[in-house]
C-alpha positions in Angstrom: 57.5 109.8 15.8 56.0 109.6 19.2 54.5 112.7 20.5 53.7 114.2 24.0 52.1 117.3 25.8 53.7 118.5 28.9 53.8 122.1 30.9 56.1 123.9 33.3 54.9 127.1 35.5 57.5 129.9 35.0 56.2 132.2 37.8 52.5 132.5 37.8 52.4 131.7 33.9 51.7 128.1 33.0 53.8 126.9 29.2 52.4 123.9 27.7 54.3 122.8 25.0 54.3 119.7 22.5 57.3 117.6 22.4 57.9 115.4 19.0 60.0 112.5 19.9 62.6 111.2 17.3 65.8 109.8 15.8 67.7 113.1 16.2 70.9 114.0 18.4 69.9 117.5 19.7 66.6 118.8 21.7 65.2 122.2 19.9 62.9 124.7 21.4 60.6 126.7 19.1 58.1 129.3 18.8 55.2 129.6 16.2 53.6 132.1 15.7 50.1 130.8 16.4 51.3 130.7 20.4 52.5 127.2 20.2 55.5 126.0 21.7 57.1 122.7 19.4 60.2 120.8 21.2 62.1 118.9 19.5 63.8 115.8 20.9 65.9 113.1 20.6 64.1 109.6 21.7 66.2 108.4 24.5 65.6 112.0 26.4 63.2 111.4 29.4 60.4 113.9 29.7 62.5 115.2 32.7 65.1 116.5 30.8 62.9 117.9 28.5 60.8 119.6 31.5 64.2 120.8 32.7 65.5 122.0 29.6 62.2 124.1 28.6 62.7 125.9 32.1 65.9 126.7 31.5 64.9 128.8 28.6 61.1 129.9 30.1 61.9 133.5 30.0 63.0 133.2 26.0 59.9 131.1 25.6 57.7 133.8 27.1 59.2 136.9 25.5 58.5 134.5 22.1 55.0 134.0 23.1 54.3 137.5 24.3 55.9 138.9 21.3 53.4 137.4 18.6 50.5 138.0 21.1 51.2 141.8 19.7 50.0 140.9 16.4 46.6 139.3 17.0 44.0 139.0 16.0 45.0 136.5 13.5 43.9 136.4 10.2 40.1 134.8 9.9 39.3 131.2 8.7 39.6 131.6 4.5 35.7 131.5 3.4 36.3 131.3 0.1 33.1 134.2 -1.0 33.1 136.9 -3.2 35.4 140.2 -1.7 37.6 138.1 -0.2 40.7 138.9 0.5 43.9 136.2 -0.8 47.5 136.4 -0.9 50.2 136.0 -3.1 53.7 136.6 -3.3 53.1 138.7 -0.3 50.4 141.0 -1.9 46.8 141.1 -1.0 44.2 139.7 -4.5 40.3 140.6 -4.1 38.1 137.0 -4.9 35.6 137.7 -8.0 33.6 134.4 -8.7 32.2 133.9 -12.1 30.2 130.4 -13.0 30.0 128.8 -16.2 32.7 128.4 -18.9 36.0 127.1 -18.1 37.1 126.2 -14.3 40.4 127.8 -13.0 41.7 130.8 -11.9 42.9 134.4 -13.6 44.8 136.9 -12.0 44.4 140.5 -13.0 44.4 143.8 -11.6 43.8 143.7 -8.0 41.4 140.6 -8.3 41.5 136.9 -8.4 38.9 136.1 -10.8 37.8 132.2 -10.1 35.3 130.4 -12.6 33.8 127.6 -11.4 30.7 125.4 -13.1 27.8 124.7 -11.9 27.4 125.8 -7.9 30.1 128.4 -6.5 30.5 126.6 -3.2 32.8 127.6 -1.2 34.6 124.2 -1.7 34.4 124.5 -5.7 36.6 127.9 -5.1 38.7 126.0 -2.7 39.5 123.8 -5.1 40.4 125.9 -8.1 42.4 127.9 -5.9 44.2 125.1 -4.6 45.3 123.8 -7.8 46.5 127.7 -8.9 48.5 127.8 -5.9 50.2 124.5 -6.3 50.8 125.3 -10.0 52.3 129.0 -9.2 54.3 127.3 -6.2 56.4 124.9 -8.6 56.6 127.2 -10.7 58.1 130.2 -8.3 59.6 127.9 -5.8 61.6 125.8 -8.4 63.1 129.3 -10.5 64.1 130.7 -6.8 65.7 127.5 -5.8 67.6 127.9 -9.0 68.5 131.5 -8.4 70.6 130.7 -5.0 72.1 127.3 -5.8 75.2 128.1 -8.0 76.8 130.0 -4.5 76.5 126.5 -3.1 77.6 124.7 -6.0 80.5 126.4 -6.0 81.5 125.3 -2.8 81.1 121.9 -4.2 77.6 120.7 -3.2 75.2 118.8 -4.4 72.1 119.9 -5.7 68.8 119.1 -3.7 65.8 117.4 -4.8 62.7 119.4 -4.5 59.5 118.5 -2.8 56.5 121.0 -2.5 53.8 120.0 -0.1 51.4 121.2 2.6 53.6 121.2 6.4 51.7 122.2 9.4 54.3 123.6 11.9 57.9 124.1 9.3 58.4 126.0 6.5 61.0 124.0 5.0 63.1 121.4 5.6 66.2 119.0 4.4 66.4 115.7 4.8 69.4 113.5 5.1 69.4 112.1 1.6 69.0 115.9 0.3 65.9 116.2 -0.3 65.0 120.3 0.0 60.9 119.9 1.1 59.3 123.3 1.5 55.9 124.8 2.7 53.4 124.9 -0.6 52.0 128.1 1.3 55.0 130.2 0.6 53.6 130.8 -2.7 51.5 133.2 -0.4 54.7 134.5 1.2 56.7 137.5 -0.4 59.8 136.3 -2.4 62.6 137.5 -0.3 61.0 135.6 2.5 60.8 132.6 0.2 64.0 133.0 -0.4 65.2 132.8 3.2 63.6 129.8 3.3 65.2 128.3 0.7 68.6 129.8 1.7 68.6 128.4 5.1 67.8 124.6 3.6 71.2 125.2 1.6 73.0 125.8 4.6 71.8 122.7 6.0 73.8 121.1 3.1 77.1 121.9 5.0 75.6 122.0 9.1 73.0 119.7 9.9 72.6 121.4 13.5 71.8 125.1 13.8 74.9 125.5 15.5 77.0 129.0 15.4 78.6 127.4 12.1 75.6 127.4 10.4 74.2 130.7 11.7 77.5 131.8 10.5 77.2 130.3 6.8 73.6 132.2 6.9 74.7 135.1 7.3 77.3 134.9 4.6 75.3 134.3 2.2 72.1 136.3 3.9 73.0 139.5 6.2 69.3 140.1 6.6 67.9 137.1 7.0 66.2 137.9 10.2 64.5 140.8 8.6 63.2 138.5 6.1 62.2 135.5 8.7 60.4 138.2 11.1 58.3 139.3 7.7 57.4 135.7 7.0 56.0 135.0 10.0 54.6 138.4 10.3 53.0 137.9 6.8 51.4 134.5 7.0 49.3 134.7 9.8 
């Protein structure tokens, strides 16, 4: 995948966006909620086309941009220390760090209780709570997956495979031998937003492109899924 930065000016504001070259048929213009701005394009498009195609949708872009300004500042760097604050399933867990006895991670009350042995570095936490979350993330992801298939089973589909892993910039995705990957840091997410996720995969199942089709199928099986994508992206930032 080749990848290039590029900028237009829309008025006295300068966008810089990233563009990810690839074997695809249509361009995409996204969003993140970190400021960034991700297109999407197919590898014969000339960077022209791309340029032009960004300012054709500057003001979007800009309202986008603006919009998740509102919400700063961001959540801090994770430091892994004592008092802590740590997410899961959309609710906020307090760190307590014991050492000694068994390594791993409790959760009880209002706390995450991590034992670690010998010295509580911040990367000996890390990595305990690492492992819980990847552990709690099969586990959830898998059973919700579960939950929402049948509806698309029913319209004759074929079950995804499911891959859970660390993505930098998507929160799920399906590829073209149905494979369902999502985001391991939903597990931090609350469940209707995971949900979402997993919904919008499915209808990838029946439109590849998100086309009025697909946005269509969505809805069908989701009226309020853009409730439940503005409290993702609200929630894990």
């Amino acid at each position: 995948m080749k990848q290039l930065r590029s900028h237009i000016n829309y008025g006295k504001t300068c966008i810089s966006f990233e563009v990810l070259f690839s074997n695809r048929k249509t361009m995409e213009i996204a969003v993140h909620p970190d400021g960034r701005v991700v297109v999407k394009a197919p590898e014969r498009i000339g960077m022209e086309m791309v340029r032009a195609r960004v300012a054709r949708r500057a003001r979007w872009v800009q309202k986008q941009v603006e919009y998740f300004r509102r919400f700063d500042p961001r959540t801090p760097p994770r430091q892994y220390v004592g008092g802590e604050s740590h997410l899961y399933l959309g609710r906020r867990y307090r760190l307590k760090i014991r050492q000694g006895g068994s390594p791993g991670v409790k959760l009880k009350g209002g706390y995450f209780y991590v034992t670690v042995n010998g010295n509580a570095s911040a990367g000996a936490v890390k990595q305990q709570m690492d492992r819980w979350y990847g552990d709690k993330a099969r586990e959830w992801l898998s059973a919700l997956l579960n939950d929402h298939l049948p509806a698309f089973e029913r319209m004759g589909l074929p079950a995804p495979g499911l891959s859970i892993r660390q993505m930098k910039t998507r929160w799920g995705s399906l590829s073209a031998r149905g494979t369902m990957t999502l985001n391991l840091d939903l597990i931090r997410a609350p469940r209707a937003c995971i949900a979402y996720v997993i919904v919008h995969e499915l209808c990838h199942l029946v439109h590849r492109r998100h086309d009025a089709a697909f946005y269509k199928l969505l809805e069908k099986h989701m009226p309020d899924w853009e409730k439940r994508k503005h409290r993702l992206e609200m929630a894990l930032r």
